[in-house]
N, C-alpha and C positions, 0 to 999 in steps of 0.2 A: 506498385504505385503507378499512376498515370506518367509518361515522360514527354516531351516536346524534342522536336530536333531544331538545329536551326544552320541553312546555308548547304545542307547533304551530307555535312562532313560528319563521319562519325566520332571525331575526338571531341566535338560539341554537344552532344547528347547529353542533357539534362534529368535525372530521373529523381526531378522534383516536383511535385503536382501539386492538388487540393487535395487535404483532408478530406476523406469519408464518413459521414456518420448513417451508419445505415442503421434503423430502428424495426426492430421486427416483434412490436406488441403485438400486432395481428396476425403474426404467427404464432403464439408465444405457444399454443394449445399443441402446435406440433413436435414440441419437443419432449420426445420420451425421456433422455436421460439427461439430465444435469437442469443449467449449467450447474459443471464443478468448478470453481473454482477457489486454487490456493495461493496463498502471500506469502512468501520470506523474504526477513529482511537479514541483512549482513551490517553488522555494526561495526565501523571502521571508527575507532577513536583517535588512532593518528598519534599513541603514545607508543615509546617501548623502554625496557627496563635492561638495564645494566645493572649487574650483578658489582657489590664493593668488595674489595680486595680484603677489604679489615676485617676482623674476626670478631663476632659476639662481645659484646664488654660484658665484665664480671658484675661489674657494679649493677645493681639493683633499680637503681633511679635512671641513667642511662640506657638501662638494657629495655625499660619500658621504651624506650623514643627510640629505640635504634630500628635501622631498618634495614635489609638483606641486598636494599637492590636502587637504584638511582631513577626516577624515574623521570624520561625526554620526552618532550613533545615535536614530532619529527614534520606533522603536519594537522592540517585541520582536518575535524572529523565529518564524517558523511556515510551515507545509507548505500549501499546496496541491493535492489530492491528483484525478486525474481519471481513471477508471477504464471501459474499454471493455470489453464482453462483449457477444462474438456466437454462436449456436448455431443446428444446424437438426437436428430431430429428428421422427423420421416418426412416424404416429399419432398422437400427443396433442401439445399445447402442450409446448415446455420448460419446465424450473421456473428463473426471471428471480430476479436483485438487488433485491431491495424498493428504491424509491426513497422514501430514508429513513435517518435518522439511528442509528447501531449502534458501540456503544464508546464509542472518543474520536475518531469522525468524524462530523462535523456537516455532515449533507446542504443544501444552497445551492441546489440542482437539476439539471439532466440532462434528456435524452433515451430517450423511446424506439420503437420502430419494430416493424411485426409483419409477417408476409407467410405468404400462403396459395398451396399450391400442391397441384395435387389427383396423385393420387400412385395408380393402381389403384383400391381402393374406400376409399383412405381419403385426409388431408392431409397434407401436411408444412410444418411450421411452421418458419421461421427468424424469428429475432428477434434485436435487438441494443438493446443500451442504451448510455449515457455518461452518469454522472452525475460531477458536481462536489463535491467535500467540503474541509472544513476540519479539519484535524486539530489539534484543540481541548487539546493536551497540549504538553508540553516537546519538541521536536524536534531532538533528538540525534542525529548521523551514528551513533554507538557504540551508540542504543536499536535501529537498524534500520529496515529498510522493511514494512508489513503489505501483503500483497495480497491479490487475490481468489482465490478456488479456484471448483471447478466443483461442480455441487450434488449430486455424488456424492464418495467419496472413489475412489480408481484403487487396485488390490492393493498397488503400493508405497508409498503412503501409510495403509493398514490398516496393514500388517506394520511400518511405524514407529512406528504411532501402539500398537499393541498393547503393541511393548518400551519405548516411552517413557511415555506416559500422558498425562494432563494436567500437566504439572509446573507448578510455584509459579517466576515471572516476581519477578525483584528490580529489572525495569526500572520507571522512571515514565512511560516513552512510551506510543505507542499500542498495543504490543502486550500492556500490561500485563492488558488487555481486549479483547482480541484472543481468536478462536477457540482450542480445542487444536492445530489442525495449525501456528499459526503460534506459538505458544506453543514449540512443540514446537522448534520451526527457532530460536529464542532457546535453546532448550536444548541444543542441538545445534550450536550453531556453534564449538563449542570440540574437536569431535570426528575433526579433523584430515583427514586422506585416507580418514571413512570415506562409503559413498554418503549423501548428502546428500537425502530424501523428502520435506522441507517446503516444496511448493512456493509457498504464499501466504505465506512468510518470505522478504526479503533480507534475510541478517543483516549486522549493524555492522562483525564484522570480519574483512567482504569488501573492505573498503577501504583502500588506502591511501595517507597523503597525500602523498608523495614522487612518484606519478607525475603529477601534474600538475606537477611542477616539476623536470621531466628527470632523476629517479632514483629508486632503491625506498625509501631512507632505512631498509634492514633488512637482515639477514644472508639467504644463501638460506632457511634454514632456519627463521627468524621468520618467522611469517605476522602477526603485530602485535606493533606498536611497544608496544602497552602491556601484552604478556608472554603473551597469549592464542592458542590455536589452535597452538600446534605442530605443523610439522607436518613428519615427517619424509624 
């Protein structure tokens, strides 16, 4: 990041600048590989379990309610969030992930890597990053997941973003400051079997909580249990 000094002294160095947004549609045709880019998140729920001293009850109507283990709430929950992007693009350098705090994710750190490879009369540049973030808001299955995109948009992500816009987020997660395209995929998750263009959105409800517990817990036709997304 850009730094300032101030007075000579170097216990004063500040290596705080402007945000960069560098946008590279009009290169987008040079990049042979990717971008790739991957998500994971780390679900920190903030509980843990203590095992009880007492032993199983005999009794039949008890032994249904009983239960093995105590469970604490030691703090509040929150996301982890770790985010991979690889590219390789001939001629010029790709345009990278600032490594750096954006929204409601607070950069922790990460990696990153560069590689030169000479190409006719010019180079090709691959690069990859991994950086670590905190996602510094209320972390709601229902707010959804933000992701990265690639530092162009692709035609089917123009042609969404053209009929949708920026629209206005009633969430308080992280998407609430969140880009337009993932804004957009918060906007759009309610819009059933049509094609879906927001790729740095997984929306809320894409989810449902019955498959982990061997059934859909919904009609075919409900796509959420809390009245949302029909879809026919």
């Amino acid at each position: 990041m850009p730094f300032v000094t101030s007075g000579g002294n170097d216990d004063e160095i500040e290596f705080d600048g402007p945000a960069v947004y560098a946008n590279d549609q009009n290169g987008s045709p040079l990049y042979k590989d990717g971008p790739g880019i991957a998500n994971s998140f780390r679900i920190v729920e903030g509980v843990f379990a203590i095992p009880v001293a007492e032993a199983p009850p005999t009794d039949p109507y008890e032994l249904a309610a009983w239960s093995p283990v105590e469970m604490i709430r030691l703090h509040s929950p929150y996301r982890i969030r770790k985010t991979a992007f690889s590219t390789t693009k001939q001629t010029r350098p790709p345009v990278m992930p600032s490594p750096g705090s954006e929204g409601k994710f607070e950069f922790i750190g990460g990696d990153l890597g560069f590689t030169t490879v000479l190409n006719g009369p010019s180079f090709d540049w691959t690069c990859q990053s991994e950086y670590v973030y905190i996602e510094n808001c209320v972390s709601r299955t229902i707010d959804g997941f933000v992701l990265g995109m690639a530092p162009f948009q692709y035609p089917e992500q123009k042609q969404g973003e053209l009929y949708a816009g920026n629209p206005t987020i009633s969430s308080p997660g992280a998407v609430s400051e969140a880009g337009s395209d993932a804004r957009r995929g918060f906007s759009e998750q309610n819009n059933g079997p049509n094609n879906y263009t927001a790729v740095s959105f997984f929306p809320g409800l894409f989810f449902n909580a019955g498959i982990a517990n061997g059934g859909l817990g919904s009609s075919p036709q409900q796509f959420n249990e809390n009245g949302g997304g029909v879809w026919s």
